[in-house]
mmCIF file of the N, C-alpha and C atoms, coordinates in Angstrom:
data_MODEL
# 
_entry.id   MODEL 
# 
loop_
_atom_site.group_PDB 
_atom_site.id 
_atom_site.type_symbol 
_atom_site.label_atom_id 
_atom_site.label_alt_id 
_atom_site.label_comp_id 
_atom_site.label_asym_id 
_atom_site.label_entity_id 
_atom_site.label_seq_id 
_atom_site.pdbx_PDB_ins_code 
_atom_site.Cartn_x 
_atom_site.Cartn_y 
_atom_site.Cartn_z 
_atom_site.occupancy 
_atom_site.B_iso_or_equiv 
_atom_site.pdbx_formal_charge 
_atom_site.auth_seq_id 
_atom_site.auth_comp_id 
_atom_site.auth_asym_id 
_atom_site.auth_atom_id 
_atom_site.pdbx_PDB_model_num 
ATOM 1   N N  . UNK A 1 1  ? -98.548  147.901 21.655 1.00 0.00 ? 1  UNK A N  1 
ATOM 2   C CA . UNK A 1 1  ? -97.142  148.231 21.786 1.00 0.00 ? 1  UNK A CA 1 
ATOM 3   C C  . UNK A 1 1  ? -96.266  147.215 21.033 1.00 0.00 ? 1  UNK A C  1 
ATOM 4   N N  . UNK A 1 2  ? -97.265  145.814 20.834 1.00 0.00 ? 2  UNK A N  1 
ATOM 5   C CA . UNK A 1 2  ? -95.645  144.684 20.317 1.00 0.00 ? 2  UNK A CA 1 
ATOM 6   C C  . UNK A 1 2  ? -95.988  145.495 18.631 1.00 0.00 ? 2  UNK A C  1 
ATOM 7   N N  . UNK A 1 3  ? -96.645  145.678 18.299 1.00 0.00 ? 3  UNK A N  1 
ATOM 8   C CA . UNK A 1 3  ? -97.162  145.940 16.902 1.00 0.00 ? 3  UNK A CA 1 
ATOM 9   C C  . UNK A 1 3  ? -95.876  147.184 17.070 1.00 0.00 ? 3  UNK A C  1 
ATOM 10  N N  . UNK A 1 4  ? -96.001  148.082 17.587 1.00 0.00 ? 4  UNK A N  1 
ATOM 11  C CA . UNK A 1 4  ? -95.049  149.049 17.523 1.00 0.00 ? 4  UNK A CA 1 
ATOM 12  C C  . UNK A 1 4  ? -93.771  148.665 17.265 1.00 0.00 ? 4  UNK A C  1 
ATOM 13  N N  . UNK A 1 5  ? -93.537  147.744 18.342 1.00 0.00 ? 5  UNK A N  1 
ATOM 14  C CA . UNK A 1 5  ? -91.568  147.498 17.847 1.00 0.00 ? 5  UNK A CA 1 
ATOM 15  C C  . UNK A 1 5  ? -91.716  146.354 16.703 1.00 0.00 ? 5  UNK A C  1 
ATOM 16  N N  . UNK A 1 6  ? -92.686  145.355 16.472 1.00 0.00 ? 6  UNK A N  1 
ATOM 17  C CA . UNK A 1 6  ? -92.952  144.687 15.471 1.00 0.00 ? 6  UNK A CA 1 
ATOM 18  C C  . UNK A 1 6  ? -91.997  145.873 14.268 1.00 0.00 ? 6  UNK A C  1 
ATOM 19  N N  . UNK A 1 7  ? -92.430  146.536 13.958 1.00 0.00 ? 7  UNK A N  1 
ATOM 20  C CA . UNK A 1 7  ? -92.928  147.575 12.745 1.00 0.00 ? 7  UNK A CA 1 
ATOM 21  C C  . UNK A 1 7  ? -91.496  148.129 12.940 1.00 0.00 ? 7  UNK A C  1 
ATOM 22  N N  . UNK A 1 8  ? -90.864  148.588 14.553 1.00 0.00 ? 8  UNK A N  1 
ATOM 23  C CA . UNK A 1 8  ? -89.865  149.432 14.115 1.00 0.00 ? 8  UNK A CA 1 
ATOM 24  C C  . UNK A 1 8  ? -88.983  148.130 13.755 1.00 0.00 ? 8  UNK A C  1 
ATOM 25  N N  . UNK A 1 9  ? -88.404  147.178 14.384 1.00 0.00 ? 9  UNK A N  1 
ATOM 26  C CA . UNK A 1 9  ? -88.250  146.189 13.789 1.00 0.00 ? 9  UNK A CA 1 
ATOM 27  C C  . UNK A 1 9  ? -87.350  145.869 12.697 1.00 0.00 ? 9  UNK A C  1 
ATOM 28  N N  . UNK A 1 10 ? -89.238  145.840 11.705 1.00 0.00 ? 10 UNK A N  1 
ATOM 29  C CA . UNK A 1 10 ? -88.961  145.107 10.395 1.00 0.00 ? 10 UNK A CA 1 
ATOM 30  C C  . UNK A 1 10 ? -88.160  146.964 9.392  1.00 0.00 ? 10 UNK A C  1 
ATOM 31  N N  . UNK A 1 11 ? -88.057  147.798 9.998  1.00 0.00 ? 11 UNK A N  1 
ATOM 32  C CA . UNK A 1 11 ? -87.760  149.257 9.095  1.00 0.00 ? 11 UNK A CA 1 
ATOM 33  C C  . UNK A 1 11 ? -86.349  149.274 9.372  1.00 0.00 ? 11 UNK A C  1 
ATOM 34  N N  . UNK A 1 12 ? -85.790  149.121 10.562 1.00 0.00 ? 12 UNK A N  1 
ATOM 35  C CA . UNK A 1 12 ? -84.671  148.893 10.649 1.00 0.00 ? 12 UNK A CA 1 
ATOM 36  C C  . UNK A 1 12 ? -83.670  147.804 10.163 1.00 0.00 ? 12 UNK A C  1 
ATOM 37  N N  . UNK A 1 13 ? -84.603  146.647 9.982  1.00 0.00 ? 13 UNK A N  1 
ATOM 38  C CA . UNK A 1 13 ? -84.063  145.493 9.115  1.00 0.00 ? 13 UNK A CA 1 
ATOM 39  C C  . UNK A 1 13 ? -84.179  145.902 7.281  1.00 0.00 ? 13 UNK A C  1 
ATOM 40  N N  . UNK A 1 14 ? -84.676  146.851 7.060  1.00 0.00 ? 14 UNK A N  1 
ATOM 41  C CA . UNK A 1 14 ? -85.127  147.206 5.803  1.00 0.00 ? 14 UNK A CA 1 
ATOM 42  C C  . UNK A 1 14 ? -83.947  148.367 5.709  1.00 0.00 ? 14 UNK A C  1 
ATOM 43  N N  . UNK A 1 15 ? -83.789  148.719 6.430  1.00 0.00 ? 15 UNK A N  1 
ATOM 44  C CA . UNK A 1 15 ? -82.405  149.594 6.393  1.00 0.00 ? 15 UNK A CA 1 
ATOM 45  C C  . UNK A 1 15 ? -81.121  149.065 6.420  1.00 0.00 ? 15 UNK A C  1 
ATOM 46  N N  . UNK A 1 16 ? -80.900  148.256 7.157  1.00 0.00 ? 16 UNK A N  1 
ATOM 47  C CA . UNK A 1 16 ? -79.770  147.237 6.872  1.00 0.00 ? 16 UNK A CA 1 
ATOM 48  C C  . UNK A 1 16 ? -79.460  146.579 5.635  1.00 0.00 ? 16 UNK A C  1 
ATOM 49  N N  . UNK A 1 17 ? -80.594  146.025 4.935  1.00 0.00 ? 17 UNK A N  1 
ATOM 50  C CA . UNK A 1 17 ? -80.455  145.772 3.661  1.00 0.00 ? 17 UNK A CA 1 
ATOM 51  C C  . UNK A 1 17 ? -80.366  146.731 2.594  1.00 0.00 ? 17 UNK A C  1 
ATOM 52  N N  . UNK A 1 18 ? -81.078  148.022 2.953  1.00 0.00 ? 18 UNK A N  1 
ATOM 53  C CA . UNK A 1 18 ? -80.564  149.156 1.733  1.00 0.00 ? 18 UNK A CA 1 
ATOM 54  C C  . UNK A 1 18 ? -79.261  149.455 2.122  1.00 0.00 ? 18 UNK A C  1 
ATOM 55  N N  . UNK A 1 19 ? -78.817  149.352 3.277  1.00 0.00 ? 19 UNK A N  1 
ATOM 56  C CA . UNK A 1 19 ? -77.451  149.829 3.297  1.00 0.00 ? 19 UNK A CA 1 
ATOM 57  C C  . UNK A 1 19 ? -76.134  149.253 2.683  1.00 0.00 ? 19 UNK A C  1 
ATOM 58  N N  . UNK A 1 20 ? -76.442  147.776 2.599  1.00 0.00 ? 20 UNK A N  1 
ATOM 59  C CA . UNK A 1 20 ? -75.792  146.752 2.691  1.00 0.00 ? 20 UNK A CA 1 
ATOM 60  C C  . UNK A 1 20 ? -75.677  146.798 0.584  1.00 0.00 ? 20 UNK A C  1 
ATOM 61  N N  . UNK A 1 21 ? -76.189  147.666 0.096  1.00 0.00 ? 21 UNK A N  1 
ATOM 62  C CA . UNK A 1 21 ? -76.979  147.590 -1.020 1.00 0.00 ? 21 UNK A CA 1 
ATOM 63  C C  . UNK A 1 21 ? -78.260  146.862 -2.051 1.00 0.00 ? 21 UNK A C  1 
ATOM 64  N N  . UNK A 1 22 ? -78.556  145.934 -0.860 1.00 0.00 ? 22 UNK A N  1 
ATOM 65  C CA . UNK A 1 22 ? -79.733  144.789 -1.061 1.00 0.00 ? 22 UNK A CA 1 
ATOM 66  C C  . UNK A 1 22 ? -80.793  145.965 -1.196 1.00 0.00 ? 22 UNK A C  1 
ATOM 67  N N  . UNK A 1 23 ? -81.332  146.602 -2.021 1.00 0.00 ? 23 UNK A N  1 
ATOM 68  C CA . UNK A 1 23 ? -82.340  147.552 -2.190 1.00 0.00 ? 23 UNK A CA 1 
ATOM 69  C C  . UNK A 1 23 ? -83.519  146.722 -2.407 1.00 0.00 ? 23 UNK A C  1 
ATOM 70  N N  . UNK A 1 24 ? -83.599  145.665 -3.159 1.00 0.00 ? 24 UNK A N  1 
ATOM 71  C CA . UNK A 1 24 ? -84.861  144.909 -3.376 1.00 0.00 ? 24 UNK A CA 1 
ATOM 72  C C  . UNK A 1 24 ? -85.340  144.522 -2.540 1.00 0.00 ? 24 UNK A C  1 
ATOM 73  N N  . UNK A 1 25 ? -84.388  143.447 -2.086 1.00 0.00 ? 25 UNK A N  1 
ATOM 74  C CA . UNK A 1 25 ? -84.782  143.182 -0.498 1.00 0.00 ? 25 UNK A CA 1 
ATOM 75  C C  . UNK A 1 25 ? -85.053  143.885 0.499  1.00 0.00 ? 25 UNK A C  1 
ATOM 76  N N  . UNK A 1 26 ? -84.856  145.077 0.659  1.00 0.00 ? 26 UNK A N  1 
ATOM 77  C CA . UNK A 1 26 ? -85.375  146.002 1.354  1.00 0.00 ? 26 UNK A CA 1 
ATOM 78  C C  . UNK A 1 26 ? -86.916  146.458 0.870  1.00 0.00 ? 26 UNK A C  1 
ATOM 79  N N  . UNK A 1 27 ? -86.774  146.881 0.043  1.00 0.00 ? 27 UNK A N  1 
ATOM 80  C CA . UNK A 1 27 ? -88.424  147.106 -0.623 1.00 0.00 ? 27 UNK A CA 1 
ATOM 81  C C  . UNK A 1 27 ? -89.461  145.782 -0.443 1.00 0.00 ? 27 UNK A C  1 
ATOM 82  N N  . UNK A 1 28 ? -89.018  144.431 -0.664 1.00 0.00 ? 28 UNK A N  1 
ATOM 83  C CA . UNK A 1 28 ? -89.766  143.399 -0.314 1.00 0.00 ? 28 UNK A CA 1 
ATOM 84  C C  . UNK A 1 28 ? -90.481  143.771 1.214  1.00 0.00 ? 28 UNK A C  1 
ATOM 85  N N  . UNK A 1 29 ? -89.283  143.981 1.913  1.00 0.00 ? 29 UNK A N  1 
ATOM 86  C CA . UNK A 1 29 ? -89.917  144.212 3.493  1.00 0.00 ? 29 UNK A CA 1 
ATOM 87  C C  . UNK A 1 29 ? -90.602  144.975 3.428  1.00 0.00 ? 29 UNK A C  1 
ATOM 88  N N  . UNK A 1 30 ? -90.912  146.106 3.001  1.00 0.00 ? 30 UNK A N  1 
ATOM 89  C CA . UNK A 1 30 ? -91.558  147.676 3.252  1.00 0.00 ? 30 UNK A CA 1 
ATOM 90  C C  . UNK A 1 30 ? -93.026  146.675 2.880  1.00 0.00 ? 30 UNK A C  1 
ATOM 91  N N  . UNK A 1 31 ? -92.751  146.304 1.715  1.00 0.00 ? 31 UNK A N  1 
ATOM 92  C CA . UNK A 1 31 ? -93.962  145.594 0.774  1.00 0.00 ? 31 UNK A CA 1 
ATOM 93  C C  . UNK A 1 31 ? -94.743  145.000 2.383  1.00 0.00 ? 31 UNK A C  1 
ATOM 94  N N  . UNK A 1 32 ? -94.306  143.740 2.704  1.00 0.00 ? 32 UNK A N  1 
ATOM 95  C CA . UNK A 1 32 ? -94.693  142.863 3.353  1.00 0.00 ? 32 UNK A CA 1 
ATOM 96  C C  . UNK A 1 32 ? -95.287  143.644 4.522  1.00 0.00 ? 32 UNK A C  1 
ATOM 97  N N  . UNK A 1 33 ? -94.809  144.923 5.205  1.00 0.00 ? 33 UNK A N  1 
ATOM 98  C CA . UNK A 1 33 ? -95.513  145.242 6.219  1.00 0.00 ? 33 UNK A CA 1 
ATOM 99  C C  . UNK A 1 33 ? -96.597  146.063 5.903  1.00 0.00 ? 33 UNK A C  1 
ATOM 100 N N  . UNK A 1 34 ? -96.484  146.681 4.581  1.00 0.00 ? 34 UNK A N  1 
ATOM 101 C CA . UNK A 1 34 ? -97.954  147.813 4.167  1.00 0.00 ? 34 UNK A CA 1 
ATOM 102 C C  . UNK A 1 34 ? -99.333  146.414 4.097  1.00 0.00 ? 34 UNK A C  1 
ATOM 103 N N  . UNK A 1 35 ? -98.643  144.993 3.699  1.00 0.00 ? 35 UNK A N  1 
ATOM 104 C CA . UNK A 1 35 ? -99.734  144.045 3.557  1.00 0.00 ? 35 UNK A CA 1 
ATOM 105 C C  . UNK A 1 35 ? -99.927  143.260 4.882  1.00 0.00 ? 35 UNK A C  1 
ATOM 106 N N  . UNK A 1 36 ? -99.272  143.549 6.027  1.00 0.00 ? 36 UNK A N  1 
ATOM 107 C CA . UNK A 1 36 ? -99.420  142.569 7.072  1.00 0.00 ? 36 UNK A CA 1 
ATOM 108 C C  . UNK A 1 36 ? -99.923  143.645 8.405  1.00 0.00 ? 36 UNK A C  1 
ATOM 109 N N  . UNK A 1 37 ? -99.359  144.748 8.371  1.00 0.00 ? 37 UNK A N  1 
ATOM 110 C CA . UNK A 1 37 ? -99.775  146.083 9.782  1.00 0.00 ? 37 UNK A CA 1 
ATOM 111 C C  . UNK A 1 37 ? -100.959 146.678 9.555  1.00 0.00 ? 37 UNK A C  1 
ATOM 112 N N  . UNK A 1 38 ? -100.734 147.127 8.617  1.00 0.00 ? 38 UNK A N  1 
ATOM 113 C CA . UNK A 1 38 ? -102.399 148.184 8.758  1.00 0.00 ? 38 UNK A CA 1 
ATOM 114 C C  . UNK A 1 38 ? -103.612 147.555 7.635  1.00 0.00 ? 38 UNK A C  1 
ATOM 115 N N  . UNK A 1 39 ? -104.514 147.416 8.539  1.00 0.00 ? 39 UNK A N  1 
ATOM 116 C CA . UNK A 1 39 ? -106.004 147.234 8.006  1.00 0.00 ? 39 UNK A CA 1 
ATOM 117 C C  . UNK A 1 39 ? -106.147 148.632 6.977  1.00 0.00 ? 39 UNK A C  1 
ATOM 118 N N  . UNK A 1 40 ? -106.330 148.446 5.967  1.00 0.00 ? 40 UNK A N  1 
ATOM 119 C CA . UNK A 1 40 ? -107.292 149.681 5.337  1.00 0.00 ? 40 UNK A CA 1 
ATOM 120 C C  . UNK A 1 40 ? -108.466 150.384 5.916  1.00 0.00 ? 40 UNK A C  1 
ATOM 121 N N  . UNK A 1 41 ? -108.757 151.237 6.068  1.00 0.00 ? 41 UNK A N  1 
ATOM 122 C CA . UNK A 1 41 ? -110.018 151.442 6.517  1.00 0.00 ? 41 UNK A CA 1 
ATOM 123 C C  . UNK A 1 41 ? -110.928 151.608 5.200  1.00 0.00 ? 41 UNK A C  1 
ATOM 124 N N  . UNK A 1 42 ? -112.059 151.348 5.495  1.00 0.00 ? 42 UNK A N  1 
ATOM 125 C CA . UNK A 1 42 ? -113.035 151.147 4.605  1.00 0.00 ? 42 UNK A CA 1 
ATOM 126 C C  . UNK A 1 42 ? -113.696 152.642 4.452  1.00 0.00 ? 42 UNK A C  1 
ATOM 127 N N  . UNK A 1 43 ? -113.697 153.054 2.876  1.00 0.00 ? 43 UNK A N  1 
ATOM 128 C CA . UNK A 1 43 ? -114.065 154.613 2.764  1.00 0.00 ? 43 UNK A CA 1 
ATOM 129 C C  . UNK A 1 43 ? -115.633 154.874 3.593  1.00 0.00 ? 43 UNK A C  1 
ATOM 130 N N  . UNK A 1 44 ? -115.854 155.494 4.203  1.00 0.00 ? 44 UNK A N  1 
ATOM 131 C CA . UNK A 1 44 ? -117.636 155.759 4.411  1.00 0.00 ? 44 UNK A CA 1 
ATOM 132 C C  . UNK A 1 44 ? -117.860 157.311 3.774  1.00 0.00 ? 44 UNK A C  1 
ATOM 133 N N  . UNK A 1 45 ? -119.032 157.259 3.193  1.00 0.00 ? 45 UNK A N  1 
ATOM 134 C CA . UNK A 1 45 ? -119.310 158.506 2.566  1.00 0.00 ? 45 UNK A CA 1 
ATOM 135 C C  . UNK A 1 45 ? -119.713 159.587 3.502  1.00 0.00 ? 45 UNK A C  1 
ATOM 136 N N  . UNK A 1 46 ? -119.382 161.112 3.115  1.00 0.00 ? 46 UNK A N  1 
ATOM 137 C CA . UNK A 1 46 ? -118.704 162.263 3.795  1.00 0.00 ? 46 UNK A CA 1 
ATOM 138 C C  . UNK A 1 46 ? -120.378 162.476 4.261  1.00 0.00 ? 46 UNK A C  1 
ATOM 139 N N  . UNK A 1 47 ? -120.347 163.214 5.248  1.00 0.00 ? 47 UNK A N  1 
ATOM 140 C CA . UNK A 1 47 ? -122.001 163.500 5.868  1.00 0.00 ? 47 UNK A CA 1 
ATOM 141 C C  . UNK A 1 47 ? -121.818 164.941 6.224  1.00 0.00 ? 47 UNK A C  1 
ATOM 142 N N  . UNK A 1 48 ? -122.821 165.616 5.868  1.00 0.00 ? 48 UNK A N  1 
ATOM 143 C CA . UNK A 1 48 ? -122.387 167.067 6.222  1.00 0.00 ? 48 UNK A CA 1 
ATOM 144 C C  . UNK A 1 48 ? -124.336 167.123 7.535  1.00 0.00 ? 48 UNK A C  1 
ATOM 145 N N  . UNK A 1 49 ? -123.212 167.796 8.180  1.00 0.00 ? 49 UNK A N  1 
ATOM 146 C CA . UNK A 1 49 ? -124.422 167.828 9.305  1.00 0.00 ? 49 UNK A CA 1 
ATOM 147 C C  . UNK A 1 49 ? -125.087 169.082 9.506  1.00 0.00 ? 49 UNK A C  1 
ATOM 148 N N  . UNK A 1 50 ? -126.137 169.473 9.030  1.00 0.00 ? 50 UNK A N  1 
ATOM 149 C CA . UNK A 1 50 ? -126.770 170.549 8.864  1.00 0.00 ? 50 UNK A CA 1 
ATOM 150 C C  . UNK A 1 50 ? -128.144 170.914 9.873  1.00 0.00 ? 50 UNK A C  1 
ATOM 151 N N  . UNK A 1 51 ? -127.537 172.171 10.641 1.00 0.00 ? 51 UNK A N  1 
ATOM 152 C CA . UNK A 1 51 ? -128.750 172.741 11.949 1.00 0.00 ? 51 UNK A CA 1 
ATOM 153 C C  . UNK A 1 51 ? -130.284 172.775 10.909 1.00 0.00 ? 51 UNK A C  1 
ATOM 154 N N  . UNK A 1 52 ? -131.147 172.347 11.564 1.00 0.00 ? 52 UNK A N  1 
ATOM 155 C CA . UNK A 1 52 ? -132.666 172.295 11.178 1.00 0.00 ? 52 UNK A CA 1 
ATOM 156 C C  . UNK A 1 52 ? -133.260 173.610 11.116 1.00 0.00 ? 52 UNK A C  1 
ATOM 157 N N  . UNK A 1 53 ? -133.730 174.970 10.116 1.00 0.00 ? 53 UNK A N  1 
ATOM 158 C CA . UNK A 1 53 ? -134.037 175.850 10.070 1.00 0.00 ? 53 UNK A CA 1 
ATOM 159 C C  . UNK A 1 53 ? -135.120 176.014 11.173 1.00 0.00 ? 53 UNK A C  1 
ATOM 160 N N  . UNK A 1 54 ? -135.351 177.130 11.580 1.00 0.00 ? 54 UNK A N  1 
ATOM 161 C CA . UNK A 1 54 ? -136.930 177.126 12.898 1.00 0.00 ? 54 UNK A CA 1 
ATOM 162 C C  . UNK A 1 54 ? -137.840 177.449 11.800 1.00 0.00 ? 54 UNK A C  1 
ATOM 163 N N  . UNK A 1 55 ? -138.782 176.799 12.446 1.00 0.00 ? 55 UNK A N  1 
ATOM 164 C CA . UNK A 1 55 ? -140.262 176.637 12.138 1.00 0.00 ? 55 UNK A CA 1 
ATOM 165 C C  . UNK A 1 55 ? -140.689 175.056 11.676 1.00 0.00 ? 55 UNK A C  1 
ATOM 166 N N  . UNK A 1 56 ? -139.578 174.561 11.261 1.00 0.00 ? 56 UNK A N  1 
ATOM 167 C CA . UNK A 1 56 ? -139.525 172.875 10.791 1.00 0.00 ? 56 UNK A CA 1 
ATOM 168 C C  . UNK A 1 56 ? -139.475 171.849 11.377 1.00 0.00 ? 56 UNK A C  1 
# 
């Protein structure tokens, strides 16, 4: 949950500065939270799961 208002937060402070016309500075923030909130997840390759024919 702190991660939650963390995040709303820093978007609303990122809005203040686009409003204010500080656009860069606003984009800095956006920047800083895509590199500080979310982990990437790591790709794993697609698995298709296929029923075993009878007799096998």
């Amino acid at each position: 949950m702190k991660k939650l208002w963390a995040r709303i937060e820093r978007l609303m402070m990122a809005v203040t500065f686009a409003e204010a016309g500080e656009h860069e500075t606003a984009r800095e923030i956006m920047r800083e939270e895509d590199k500080t909130d979310r982990p990437r997840p790591t790709r794993r390759p697609d698995r298709t799961l296929r029923a075993s024919s009878p007799g096998h």
